[in-house]
C-alpha beads as a LAMMPS data file, in Angstrom:
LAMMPS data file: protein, C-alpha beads

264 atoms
263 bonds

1 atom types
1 bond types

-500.0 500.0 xlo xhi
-500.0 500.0 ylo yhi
-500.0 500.0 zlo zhi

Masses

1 110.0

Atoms # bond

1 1 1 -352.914 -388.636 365.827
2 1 1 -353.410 -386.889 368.748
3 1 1 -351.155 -384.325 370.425
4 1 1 -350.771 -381.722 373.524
5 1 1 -349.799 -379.368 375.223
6 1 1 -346.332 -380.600 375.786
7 1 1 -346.053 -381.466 372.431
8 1 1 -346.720 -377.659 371.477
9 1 1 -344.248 -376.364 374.195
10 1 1 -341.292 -378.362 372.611
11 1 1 -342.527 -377.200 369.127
12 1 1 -341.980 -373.682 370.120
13 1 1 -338.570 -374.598 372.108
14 1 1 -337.348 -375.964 369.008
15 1 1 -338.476 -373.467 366.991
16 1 1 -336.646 -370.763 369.220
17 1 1 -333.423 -372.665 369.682
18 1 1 -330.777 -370.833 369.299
19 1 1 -328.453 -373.252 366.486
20 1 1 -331.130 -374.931 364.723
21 1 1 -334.740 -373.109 365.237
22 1 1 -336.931 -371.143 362.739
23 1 1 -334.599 -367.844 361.987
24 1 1 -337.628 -365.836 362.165
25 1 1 -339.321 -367.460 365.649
26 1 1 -335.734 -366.879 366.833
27 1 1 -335.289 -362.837 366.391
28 1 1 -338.689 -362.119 367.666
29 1 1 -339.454 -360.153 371.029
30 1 1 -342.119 -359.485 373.571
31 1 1 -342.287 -356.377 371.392
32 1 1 -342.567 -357.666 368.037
33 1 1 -345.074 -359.997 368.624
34 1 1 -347.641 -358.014 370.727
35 1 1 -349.490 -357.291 367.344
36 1 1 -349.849 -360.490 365.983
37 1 1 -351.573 -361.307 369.370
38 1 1 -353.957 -358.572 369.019
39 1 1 -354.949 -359.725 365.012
40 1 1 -355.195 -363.529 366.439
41 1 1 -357.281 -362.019 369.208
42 1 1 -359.629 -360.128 366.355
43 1 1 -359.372 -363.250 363.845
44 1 1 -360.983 -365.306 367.173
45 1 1 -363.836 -362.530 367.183
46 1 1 -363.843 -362.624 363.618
47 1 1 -364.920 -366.637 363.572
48 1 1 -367.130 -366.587 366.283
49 1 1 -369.199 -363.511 364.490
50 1 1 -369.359 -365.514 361.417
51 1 1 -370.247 -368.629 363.364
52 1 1 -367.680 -370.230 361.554
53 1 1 -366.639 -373.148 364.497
54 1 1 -364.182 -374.931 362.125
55 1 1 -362.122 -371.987 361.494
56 1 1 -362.546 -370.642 365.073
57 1 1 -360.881 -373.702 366.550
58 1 1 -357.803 -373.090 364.258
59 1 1 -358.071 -369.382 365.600
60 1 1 -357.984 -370.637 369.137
61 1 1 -355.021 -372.815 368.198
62 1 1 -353.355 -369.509 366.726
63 1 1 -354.741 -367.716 369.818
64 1 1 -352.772 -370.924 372.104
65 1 1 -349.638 -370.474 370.607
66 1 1 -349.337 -366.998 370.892
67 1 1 -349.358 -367.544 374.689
68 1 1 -347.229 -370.720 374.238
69 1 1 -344.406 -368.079 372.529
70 1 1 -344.479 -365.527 375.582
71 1 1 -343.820 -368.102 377.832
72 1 1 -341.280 -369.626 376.029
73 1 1 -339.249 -366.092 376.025
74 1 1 -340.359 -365.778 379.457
75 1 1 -338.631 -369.069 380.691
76 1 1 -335.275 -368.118 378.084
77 1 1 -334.870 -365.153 380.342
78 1 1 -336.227 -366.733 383.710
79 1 1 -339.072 -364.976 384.515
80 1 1 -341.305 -367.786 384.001
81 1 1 -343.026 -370.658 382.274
82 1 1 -345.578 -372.013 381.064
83 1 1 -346.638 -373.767 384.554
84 1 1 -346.407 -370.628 386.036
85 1 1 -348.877 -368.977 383.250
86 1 1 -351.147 -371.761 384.606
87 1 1 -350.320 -371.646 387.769
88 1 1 -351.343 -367.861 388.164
89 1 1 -354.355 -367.962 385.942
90 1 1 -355.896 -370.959 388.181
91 1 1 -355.098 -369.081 391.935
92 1 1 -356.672 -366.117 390.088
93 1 1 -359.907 -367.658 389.199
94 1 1 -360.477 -369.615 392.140
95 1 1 -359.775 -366.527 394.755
96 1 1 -362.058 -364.290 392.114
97 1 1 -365.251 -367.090 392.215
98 1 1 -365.274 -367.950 396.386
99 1 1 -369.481 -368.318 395.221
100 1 1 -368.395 -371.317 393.531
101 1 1 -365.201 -372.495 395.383
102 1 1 -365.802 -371.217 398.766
103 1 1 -368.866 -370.694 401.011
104 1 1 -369.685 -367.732 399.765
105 1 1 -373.043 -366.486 398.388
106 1 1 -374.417 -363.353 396.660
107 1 1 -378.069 -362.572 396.019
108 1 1 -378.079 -361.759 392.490
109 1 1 -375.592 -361.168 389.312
110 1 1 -375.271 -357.710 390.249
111 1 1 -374.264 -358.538 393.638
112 1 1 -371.712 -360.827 391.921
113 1 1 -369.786 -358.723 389.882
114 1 1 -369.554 -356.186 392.527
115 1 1 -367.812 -358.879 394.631
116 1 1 -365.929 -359.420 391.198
117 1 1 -364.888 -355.789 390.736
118 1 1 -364.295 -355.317 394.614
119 1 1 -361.997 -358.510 394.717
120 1 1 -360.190 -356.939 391.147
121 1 1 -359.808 -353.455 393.079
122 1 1 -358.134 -355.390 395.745
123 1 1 -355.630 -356.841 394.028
124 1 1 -354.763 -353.706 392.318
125 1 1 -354.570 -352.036 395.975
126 1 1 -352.077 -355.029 396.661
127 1 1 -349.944 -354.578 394.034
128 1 1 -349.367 -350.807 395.558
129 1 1 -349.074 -348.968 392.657
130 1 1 -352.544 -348.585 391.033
131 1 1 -354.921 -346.526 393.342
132 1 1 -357.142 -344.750 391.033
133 1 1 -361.060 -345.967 390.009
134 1 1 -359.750 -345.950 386.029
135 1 1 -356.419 -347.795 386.807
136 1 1 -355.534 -350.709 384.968
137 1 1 -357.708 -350.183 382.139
138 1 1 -354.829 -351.354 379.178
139 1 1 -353.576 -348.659 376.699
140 1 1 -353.701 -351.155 374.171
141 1 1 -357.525 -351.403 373.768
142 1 1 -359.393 -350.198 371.030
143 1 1 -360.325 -346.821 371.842
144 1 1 -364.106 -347.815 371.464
145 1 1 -363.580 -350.476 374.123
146 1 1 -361.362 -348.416 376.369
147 1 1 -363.648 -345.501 376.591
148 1 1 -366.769 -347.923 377.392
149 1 1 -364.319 -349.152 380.319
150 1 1 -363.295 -345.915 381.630
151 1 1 -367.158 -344.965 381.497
152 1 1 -367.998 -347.979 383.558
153 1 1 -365.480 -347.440 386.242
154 1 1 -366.615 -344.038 386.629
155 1 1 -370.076 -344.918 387.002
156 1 1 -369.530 -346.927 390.147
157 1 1 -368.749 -344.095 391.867
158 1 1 -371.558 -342.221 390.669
159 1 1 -369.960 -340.321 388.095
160 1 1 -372.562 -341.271 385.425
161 1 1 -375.596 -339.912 383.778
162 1 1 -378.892 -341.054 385.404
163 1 1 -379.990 -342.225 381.919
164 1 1 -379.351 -342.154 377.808
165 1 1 -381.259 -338.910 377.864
166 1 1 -378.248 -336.239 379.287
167 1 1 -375.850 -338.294 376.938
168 1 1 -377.668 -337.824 374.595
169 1 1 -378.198 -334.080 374.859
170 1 1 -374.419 -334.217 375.665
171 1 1 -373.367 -335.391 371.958
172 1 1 -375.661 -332.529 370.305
173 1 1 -373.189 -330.224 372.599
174 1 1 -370.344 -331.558 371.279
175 1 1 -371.197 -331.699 368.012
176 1 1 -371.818 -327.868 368.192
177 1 1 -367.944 -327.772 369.350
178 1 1 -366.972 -329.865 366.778
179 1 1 -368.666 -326.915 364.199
180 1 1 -367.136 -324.301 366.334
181 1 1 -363.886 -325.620 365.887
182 1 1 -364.148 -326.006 362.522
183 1 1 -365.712 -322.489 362.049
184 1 1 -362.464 -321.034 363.960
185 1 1 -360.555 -322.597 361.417
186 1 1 -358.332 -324.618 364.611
187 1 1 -357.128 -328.037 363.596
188 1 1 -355.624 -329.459 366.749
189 1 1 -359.245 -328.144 368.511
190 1 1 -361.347 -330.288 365.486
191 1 1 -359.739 -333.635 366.732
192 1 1 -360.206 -332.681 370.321
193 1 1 -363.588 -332.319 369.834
194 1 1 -364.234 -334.824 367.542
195 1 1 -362.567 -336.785 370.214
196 1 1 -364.983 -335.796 372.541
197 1 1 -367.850 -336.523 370.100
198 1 1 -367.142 -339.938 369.916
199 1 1 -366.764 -340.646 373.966
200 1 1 -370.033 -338.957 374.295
201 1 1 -371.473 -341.253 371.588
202 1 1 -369.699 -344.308 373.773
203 1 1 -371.656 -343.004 376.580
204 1 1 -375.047 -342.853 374.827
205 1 1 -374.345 -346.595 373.531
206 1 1 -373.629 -347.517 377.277
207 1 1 -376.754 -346.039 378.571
208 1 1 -378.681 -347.959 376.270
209 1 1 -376.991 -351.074 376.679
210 1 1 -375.439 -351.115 373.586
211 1 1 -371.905 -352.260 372.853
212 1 1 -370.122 -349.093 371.283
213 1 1 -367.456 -351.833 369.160
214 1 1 -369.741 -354.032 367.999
215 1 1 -372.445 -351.664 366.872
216 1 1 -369.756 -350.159 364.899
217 1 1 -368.382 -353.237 363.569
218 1 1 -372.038 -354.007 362.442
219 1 1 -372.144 -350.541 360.906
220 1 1 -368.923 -351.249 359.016
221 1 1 -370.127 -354.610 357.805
222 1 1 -373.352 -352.708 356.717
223 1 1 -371.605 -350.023 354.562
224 1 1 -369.233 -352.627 353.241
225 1 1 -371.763 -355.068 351.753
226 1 1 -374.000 -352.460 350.412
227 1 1 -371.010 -350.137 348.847
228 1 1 -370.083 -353.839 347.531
229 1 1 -374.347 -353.849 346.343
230 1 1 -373.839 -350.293 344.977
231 1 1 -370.536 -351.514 342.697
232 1 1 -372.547 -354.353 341.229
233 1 1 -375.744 -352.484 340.573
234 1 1 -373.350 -349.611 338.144
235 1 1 -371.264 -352.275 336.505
236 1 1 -374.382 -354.181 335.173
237 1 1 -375.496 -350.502 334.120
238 1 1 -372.075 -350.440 332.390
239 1 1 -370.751 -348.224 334.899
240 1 1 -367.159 -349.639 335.505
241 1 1 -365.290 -346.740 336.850
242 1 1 -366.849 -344.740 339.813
243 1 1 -364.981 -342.280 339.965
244 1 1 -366.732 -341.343 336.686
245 1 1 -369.957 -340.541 338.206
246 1 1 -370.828 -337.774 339.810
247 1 1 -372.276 -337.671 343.932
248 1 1 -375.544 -337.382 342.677
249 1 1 -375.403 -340.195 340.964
250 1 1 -373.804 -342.388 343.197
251 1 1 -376.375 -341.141 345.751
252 1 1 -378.926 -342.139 343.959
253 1 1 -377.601 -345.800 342.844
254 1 1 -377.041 -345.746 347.139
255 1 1 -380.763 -344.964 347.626
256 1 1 -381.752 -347.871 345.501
257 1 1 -379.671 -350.590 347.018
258 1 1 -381.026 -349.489 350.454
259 1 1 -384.472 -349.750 348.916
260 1 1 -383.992 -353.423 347.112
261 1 1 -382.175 -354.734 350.704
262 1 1 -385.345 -353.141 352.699
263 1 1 -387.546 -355.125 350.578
264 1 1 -385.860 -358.123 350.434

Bonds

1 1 1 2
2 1 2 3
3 1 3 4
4 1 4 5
5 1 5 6
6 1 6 7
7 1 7 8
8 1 8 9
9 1 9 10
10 1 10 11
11 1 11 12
12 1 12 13
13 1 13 14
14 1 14 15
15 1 15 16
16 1 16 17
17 1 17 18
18 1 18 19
19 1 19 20
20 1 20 21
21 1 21 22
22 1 22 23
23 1 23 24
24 1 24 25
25 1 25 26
26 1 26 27
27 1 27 28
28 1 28 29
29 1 29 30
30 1 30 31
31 1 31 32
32 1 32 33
33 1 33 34
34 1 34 35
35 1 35 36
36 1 36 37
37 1 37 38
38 1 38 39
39 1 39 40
40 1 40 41
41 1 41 42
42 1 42 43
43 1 43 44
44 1 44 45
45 1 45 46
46 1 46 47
47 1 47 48
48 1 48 49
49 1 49 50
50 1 50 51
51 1 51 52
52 1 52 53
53 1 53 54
54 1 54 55
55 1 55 56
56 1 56 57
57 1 57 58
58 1 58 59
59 1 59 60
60 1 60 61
61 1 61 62
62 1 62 63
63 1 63 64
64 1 64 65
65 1 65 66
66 1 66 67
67 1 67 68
68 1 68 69
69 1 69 70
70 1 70 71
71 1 71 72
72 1 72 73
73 1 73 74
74 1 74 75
75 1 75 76
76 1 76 77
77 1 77 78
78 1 78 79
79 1 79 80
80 1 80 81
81 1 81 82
82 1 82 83
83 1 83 84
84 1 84 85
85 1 85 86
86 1 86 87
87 1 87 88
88 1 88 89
89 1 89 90
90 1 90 91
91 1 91 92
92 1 92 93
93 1 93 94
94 1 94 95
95 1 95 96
96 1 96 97
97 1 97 98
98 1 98 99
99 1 99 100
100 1 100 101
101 1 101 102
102 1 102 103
103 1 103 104
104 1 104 105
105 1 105 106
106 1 106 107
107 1 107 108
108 1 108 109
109 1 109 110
110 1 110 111
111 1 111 112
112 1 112 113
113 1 113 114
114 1 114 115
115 1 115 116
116 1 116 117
117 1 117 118
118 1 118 119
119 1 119 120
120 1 120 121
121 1 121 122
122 1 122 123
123 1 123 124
124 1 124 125
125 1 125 126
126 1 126 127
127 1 127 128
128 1 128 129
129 1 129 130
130 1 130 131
131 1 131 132
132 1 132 133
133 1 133 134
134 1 134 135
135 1 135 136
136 1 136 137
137 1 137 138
138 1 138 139
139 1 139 140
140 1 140 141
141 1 141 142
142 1 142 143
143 1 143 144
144 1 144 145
145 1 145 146
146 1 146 147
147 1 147 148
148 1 148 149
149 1 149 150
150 1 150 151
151 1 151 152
152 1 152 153
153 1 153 154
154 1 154 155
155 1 155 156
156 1 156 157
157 1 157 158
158 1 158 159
159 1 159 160
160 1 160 161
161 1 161 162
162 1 162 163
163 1 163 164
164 1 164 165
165 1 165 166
166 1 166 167
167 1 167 168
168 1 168 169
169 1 169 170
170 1 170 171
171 1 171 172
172 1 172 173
173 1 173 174
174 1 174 175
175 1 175 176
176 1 176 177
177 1 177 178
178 1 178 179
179 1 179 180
180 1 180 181
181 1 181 182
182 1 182 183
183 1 183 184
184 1 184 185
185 1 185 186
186 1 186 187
187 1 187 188
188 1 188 189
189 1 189 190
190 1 190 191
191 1 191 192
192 1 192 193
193 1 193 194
194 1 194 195
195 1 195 196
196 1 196 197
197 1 197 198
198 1 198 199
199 1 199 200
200 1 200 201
201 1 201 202
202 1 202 203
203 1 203 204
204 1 204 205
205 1 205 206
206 1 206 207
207 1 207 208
208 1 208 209
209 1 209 210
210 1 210 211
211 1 211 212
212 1 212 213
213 1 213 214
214 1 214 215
215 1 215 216
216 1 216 217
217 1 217 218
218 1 218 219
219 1 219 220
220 1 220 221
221 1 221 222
222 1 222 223
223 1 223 224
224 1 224 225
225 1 225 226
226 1 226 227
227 1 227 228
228 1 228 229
229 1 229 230
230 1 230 231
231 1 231 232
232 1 232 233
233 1 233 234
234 1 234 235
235 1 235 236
236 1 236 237
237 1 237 238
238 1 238 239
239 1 239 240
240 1 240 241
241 1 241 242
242 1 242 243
243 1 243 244
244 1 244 245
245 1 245 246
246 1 246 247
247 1 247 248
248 1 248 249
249 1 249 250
250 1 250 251
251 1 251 252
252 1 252 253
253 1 253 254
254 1 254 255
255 1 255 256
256 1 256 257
257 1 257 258
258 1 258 259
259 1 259 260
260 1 260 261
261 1 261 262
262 1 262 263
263 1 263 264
């Protein structure tokens, strides 16, 4: 059987109605379920890294209704609807792509998304309240993505290192303030400049084309399978409890699962 996207809108009406919805669906705000957005946002990213297209589609479906929900509260309190979630999305793409809906024409993809940005900064301008080069950059992000966003904007003004090279010199400064902090014994100052340590390292992943968030979520993935590696290589030397061991040891069990997965 087949459904749609009407179908799913009266789902979530009935599930929000006020005598004989879902109790839970019913209590929920914009407020409440902003996070569950942002996991069914990750859980999409999650699928798609794992080339797992089965369990992606249900993630898009999860992804769907979140939207399906906001617009729901949004028509309860008449600010608006589904359609008008459309409707807004559609004007928006069309007046953002005049290369493919209009006459117009750009030499080359970087002449593109500067009509892109140009056309965003307009409609910022329009809205009269955001006039800076970093506005509307959402709070929300992860910091790794915000920072490589804030980078970017400054960089078309020319606020931007001509290459990896000065970023790079520019984290071995800040590490040096992370130790002086440290030495002066200052803990607000340590996650300043650890703070700082990080945006420089953003900068140096930038430069080099790299994307800061997933290069970390690679490096997370490493660690995690071989720490998982490392666990299995002490229990079949009867080492059950880790806490047991001393660093050394553990070092040295670490040094050999980086050895066996180099080999293999």
């Amino acid at each position: 059987m087949s459904h749609n996207i009407e179908e799913l809108l009266q789902i979530m009406a009935c599930l929000r109605d006020p005598r004989k919805g879902c109790p839970w669906d019913r209590k929920q705000t914009w407020e409440s379920i902003a996070p569950y957005t942002i996991e069914e946002a990750y859980e999409v990213a999650d699928a798609i890294e794992a080339k797992d297209f089965s369990e992606l589609k249900n993630e898009l479906g999860d992804l769907l209704f979140q939207v399906v929900f906001y617009a729901q509260m949004g028509k309860e309190q008449g600010l608006f609807d589904f359609d008008a979630i459309v409707d807004g999305i559609c004007e928006k793409m069309i007046r953002r792509h005049p290369h493919v809906f209009a006459d117009a024409e750009h030499e080359d993809d970087a002449a593109l998304k500067e009509a892109w940005e140009r056309e965003k900064s307009r409609e910022r301008a329009h809205k009269g309240t955001r006039t800076s080069v970093l506005a509307g950059v959402a709070q929300a992000l992860p910091a790794l993505v915000r920072s490589d966003k804030l980078q970017k904007r400054a960089a078309r003004v020319g606020f931007d290192w001509p290459d990896a090279g000065g970023a790079m010199h520019k984290v071995i400064e800040e590490l040096g303030e992370v130790q002086d902090a440290i030495d002066n014994r200052s803990p607000q100052a340590v996650v300043e400049e650890v703070g700082d340590l990080l945006f420089a390292a953003v900068n140096v992943a930038r430069l080099l084309g790299v994307d800061a968030e997933q290069a970390l979520r690679r490096g997370n993935r490493k660690f995690e399978r071989r720490f998982q590696q490392l666990e299995r290589h002490l229990q079949h030397s009867g080492q059950e409890d880790l806490r047991q061991l001393t660093l050394q040891q553990l070092e040295q069990a670490w040094q050999q699962v980086k050895e066996k997965e180099g080999n293999a």
